[in-house]
BAFI-3210 file (N, C-alpha, C; in Angstrom, 3 decimals, decimal comma, padded with zeros to 6 digits):
// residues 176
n [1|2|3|4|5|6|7|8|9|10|11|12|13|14|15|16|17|18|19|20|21|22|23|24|25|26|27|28|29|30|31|32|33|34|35|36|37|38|39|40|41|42|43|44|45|46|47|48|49|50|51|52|53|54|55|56|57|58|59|60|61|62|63|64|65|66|67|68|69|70|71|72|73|74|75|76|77|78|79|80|81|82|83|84|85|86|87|88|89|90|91|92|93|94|95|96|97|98|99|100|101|102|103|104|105|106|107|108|109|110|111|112|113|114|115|116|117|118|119|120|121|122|123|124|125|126|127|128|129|130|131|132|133|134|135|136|137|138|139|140|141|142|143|144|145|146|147|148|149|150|151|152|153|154|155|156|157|158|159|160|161|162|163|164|165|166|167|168|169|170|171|172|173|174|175|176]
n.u [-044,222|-046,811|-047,685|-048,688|-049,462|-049,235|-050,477|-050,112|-051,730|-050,629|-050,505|-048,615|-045,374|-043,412|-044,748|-044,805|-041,794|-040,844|-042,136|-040,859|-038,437|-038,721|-039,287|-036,870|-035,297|-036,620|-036,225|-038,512|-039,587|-040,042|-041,598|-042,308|-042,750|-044,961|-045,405|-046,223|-044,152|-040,530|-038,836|-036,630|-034,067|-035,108|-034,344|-031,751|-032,652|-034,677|-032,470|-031,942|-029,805|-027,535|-028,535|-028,121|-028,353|-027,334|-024,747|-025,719|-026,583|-024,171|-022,597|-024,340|-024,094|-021,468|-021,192|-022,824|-021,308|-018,799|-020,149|-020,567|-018,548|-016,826|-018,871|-018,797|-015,627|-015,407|-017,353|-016,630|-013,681|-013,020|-015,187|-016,489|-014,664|-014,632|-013,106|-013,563|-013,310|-010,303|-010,051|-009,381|-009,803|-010,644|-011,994|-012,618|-013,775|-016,008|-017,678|-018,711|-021,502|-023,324|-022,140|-022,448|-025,392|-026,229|-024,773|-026,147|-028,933|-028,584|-027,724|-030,100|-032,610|-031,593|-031,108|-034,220|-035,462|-033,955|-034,685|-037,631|-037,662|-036,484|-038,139|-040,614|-041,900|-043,574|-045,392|-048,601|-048,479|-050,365|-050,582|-052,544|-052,900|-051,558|-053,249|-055,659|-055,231|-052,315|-051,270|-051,623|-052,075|-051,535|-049,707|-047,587|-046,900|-046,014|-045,886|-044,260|-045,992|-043,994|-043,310|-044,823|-043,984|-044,824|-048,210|-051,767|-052,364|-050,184|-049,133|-051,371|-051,463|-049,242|-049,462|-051,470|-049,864|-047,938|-049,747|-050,949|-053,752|-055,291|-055,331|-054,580|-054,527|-053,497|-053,388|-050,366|-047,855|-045,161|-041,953|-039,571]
n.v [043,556|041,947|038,471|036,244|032,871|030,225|027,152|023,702|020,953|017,077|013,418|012,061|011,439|011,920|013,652|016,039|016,312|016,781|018,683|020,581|020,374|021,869|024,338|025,411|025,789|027,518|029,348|029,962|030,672|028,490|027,811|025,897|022,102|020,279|016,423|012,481|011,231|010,806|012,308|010,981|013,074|015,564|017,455|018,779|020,164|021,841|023,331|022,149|022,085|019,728|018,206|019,523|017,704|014,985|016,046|017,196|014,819|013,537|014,928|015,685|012,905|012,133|014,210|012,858|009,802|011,342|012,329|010,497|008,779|010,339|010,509|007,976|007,616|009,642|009,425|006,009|006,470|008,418|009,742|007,743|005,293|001,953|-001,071|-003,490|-006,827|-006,664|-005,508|-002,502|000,629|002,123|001,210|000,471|-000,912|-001,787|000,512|000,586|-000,296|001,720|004,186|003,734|003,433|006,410|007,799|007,024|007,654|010,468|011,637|010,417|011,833|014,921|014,575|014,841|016,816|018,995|018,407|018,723|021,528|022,815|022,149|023,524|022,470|023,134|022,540|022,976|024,301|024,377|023,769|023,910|021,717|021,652|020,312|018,294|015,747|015,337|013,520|011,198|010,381|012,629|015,160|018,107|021,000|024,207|027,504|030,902|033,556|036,429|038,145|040,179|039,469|036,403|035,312|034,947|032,978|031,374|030,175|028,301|027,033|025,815|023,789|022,479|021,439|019,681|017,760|018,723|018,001|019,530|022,281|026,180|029,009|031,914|034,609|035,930|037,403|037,531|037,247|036,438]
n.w [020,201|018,133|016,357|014,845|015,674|013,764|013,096|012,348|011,966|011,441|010,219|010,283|011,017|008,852|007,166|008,818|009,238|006,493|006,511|008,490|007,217|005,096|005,864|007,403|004,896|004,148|005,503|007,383|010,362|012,809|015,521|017,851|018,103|018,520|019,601|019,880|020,287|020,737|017,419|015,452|013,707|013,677|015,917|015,120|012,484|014,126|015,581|017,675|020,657|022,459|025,259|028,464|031,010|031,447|032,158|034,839|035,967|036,069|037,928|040,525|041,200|041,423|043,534|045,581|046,214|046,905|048,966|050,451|050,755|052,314|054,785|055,840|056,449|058,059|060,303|060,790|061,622|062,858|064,361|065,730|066,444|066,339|067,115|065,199|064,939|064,199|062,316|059,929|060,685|058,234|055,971|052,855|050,945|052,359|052,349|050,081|049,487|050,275|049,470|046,425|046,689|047,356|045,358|043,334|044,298|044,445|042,052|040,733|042,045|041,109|038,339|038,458|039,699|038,335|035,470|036,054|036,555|034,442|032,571|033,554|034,954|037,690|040,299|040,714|038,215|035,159|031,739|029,252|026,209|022,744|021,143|021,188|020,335|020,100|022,010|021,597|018,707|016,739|015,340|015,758|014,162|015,016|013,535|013,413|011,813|011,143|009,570|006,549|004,299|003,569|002,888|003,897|002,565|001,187|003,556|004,129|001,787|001,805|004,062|003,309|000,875|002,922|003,673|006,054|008,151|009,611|010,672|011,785|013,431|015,693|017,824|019,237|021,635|020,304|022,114|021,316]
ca.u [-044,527|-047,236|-047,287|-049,611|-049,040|-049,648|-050,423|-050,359|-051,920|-049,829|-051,362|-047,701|-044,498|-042,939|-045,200|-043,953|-040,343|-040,765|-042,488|-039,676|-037,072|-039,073|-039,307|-035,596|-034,339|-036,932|-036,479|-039,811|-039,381|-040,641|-041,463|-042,136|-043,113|-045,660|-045,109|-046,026|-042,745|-039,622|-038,992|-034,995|-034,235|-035,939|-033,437|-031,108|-034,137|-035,542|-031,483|-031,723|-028,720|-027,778|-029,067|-026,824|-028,719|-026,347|-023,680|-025,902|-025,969|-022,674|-022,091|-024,651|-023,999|-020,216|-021,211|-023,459|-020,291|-017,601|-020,467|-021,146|-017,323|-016,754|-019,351|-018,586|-015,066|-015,692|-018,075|-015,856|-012,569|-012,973|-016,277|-016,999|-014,220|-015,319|-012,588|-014,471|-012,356|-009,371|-010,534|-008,870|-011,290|-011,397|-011,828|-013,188|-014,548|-016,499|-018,097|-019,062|-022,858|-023,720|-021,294|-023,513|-027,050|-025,974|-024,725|-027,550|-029,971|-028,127|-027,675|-031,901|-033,299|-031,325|-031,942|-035,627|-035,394|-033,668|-036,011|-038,722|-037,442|-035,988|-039,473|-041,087|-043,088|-043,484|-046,391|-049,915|-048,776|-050,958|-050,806|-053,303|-052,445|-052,102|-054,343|-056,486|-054,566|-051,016|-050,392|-051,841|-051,576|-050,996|-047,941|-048,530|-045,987|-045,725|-044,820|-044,203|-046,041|-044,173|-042,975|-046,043|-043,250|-045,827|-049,499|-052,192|-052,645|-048,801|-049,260|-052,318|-050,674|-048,003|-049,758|-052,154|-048,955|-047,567|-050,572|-051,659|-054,812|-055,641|-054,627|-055,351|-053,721|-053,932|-052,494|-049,567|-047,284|-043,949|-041,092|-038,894]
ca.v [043,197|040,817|037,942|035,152|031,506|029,109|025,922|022,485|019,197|016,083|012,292|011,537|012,499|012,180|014,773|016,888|016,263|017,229|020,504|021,050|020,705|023,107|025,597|025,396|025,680|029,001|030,487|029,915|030,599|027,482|027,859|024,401|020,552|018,712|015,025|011,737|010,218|011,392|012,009|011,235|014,043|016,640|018,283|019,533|020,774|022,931|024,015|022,371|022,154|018,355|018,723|019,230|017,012|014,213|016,675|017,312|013,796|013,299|015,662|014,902|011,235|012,531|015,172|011,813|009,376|011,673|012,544|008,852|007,963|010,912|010,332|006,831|007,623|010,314|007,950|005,001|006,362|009,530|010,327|006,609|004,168|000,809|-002,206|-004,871|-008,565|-006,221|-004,547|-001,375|001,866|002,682|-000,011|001,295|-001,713|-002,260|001,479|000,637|-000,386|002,827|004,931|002,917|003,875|007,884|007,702|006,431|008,602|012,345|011,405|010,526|013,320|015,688|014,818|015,042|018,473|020,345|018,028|019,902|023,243|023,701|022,421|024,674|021,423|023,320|021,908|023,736|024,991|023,658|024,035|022,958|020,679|022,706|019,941|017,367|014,617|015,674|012,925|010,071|010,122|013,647|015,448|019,584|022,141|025,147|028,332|032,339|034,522|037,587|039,481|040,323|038,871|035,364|035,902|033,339|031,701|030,928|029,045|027,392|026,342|024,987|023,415|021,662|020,853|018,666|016,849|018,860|017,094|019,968|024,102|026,936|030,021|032,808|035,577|036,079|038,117|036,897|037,618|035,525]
ca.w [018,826|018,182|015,758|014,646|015,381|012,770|013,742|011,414|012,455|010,894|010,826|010,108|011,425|007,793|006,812|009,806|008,818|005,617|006,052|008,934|006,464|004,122|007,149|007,829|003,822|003,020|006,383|008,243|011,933|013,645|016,969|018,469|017,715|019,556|019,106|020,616|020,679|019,761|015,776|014,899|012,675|013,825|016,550|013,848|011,745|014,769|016,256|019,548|021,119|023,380|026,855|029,973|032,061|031,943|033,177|036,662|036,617|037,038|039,065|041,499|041,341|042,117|045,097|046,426|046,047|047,758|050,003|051,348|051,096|053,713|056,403|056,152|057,009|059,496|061,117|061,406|061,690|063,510|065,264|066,628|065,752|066,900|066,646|064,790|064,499|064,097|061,000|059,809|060,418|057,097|055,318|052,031|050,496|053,382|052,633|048,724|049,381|050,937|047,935|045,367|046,961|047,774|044,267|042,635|044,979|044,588|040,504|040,656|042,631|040,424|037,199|037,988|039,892|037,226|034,769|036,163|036,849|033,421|031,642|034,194|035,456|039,183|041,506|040,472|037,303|034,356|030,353|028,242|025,800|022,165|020,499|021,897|019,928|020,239|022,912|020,962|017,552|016,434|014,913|015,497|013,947|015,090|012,811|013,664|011,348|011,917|008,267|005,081|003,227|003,269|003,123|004,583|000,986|001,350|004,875|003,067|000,622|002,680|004,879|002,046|000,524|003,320|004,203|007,058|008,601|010,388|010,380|013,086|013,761|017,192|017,968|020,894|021,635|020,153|022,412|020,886]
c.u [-045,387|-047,165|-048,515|-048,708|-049,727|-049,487|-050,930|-050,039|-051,280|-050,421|-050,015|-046,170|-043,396|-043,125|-044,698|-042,658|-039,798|-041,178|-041,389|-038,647|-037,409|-038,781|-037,783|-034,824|-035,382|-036,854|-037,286|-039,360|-039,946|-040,651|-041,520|-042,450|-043,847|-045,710|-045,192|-045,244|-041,844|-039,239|-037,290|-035,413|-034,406|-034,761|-032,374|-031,857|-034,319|-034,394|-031,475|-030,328|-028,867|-028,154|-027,763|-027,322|-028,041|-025,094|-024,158|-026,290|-024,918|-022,306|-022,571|-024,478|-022,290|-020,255|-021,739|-022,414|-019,356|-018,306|-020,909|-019,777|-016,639|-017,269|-019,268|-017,189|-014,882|-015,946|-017,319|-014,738|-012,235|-014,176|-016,243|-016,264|-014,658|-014,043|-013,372|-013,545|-010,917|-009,024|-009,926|-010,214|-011,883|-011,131|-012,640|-014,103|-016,125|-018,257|-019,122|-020,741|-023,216|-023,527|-022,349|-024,781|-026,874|-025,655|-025,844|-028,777|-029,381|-028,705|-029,705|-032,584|-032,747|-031,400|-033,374|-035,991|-035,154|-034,345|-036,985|-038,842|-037,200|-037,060|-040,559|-042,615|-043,252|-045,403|-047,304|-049,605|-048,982|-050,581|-051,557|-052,996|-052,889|-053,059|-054,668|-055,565|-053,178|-050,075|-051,017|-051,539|-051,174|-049,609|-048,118|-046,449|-046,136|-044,853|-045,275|-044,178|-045,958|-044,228|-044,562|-045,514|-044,324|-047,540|-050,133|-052,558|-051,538|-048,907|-050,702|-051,780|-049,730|-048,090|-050,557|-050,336|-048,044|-048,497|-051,056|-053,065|-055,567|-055,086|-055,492|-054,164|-054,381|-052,754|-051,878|-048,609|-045,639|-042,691|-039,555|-037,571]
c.v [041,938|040,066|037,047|033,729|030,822|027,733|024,946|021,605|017,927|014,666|011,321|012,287|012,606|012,824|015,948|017,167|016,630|018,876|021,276|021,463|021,947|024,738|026,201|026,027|027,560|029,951|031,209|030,012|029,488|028,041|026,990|023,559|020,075|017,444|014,276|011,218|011,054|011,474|012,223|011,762|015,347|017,687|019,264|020,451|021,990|023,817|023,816|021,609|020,454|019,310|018,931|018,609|015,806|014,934|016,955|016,117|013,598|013,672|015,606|013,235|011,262|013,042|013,473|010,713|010,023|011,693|011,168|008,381|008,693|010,557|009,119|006,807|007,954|009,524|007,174|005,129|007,459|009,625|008,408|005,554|002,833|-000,294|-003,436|-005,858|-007,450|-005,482|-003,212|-000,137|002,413|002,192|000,372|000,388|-002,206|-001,110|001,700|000,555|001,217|003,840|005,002|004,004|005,565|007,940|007,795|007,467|010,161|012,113|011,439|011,646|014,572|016,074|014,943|016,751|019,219|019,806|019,233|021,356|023,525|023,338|023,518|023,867|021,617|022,776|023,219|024,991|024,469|024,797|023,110|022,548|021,547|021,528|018,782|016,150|014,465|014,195|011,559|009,897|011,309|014,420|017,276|020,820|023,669|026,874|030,099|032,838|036,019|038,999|039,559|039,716|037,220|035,618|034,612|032,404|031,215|029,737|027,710|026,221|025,116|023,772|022,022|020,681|019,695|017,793|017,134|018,237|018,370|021,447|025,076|027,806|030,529|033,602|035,980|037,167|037,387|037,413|036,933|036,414]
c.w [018,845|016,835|015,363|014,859|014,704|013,155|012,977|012,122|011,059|011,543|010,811|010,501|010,385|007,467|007,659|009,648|007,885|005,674|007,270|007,943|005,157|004,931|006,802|006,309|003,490|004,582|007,468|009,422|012,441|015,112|018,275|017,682|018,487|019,230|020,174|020,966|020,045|018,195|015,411|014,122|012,697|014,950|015,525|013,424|012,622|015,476|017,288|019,413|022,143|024,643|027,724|031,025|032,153|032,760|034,363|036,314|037,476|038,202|040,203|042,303|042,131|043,059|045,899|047,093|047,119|049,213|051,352|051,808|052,862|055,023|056,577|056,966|058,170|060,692|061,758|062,136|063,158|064,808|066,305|066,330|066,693|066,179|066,357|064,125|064,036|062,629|060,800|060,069|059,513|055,991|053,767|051,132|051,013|053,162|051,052|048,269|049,278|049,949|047,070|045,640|046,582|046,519|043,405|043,237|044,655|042,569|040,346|040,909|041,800|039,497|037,155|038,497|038,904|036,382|034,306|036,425|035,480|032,181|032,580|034,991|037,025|039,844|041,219|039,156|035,478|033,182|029,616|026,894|024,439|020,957|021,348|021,596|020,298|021,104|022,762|019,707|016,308|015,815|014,843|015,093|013,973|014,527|013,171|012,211|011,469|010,965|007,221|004,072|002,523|003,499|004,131|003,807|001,000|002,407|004,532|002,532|001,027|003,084|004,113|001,478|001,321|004,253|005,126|007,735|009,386|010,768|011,411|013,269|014,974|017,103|019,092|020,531|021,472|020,985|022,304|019,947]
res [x|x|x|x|x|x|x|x|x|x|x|x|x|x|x|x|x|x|x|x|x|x|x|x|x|x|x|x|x|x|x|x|x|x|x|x|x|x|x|x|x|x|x|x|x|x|x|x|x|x|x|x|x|x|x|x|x|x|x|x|x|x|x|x|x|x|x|x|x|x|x|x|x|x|x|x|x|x|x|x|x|x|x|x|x|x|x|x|x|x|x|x|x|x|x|x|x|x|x|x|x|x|x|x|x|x|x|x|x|x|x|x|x|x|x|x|x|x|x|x|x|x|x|x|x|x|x|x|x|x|x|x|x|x|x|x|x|x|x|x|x|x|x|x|x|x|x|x|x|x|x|x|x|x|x|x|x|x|x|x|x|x|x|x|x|x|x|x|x|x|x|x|x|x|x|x]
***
């Protein structure tokens, strides 16, 4: 099934926020937001859900943690104990730098992996940018024309009506 995308340029992201909340109250499909900065407000508006990338935090930052406290023990206690000034082998305070770093390093590398795997930011694969401005001073809303129920004097209209700066449709294949 194909579809038209409708696409409104915004010189303001009030104006954007507003014709979101118009979207959202008559039923408009939105289909994205391009925006220079984040716009409180707007998550609600479009139905996104919080992220789960603090949870593989944790959890890496936790695998890193148990995984430093282990080979530290192993290490000392087991594989190579070494009596130093009469020191216990597994002295755990002793082991907290190392915890820290492996911590801090599993937790890093993870949130940027799944980052980029779950925006789909993989090594040699480009998208061009859906307006020139978008990533300076721009505000671009994105809407799925898919029913006859609205014409293109309707999206006009619309669009006129919340200050658009700038209007453009194309045609994709909605699999949405």
């Amino acid at each position: 099934m194909s579809c038209r995308l409708r696409y409104g340029a915004f010189a303001d992201d009030r104006d954007l926020l507003d014709a979101a909340r118009e979207c959202q109250e008559k039923g408009m499909p939105v289909r994205d937001v391009y925006s220079p900065y984040p716009i409180h407000g707007l998550d609600p508006l479009l139905g996104l859900k919080r992220t789960r990338l603090p949870f593989v935090t944790l959890v890496a930052g936790a695998t890193g943690l148990a995984l430093a406290f282990w080979f530290q023990y192993w290490t000392s206690a087991h594989n190579w104990p070494l009596n130093v000034g009469g020191k216990p082998y597994d002295s755990f305070p002793a082991f907290m730098p190392v915890a820290f770093e492996l911590t801090i390093l599993f937790g890093g590398l993870a949130t940027a992996f799944f980052l980029m795997a779950r925006s789909g930011l993989f090594p040699g694969s480009r998208r061009e940018p859906v307006h020139v401005r978008v990533t300076d001073d721009r505000f671009v809303l994105v809407l799925e024309h898919r029913d006859a129920s609205l014409s293109v004097e309707d999206y006009e209209s619309f669009w006129h009506r919340h200050g658009a700066v700038e209007t453009w449709s194309e045609v994709c294949g909605c699999n949405r």
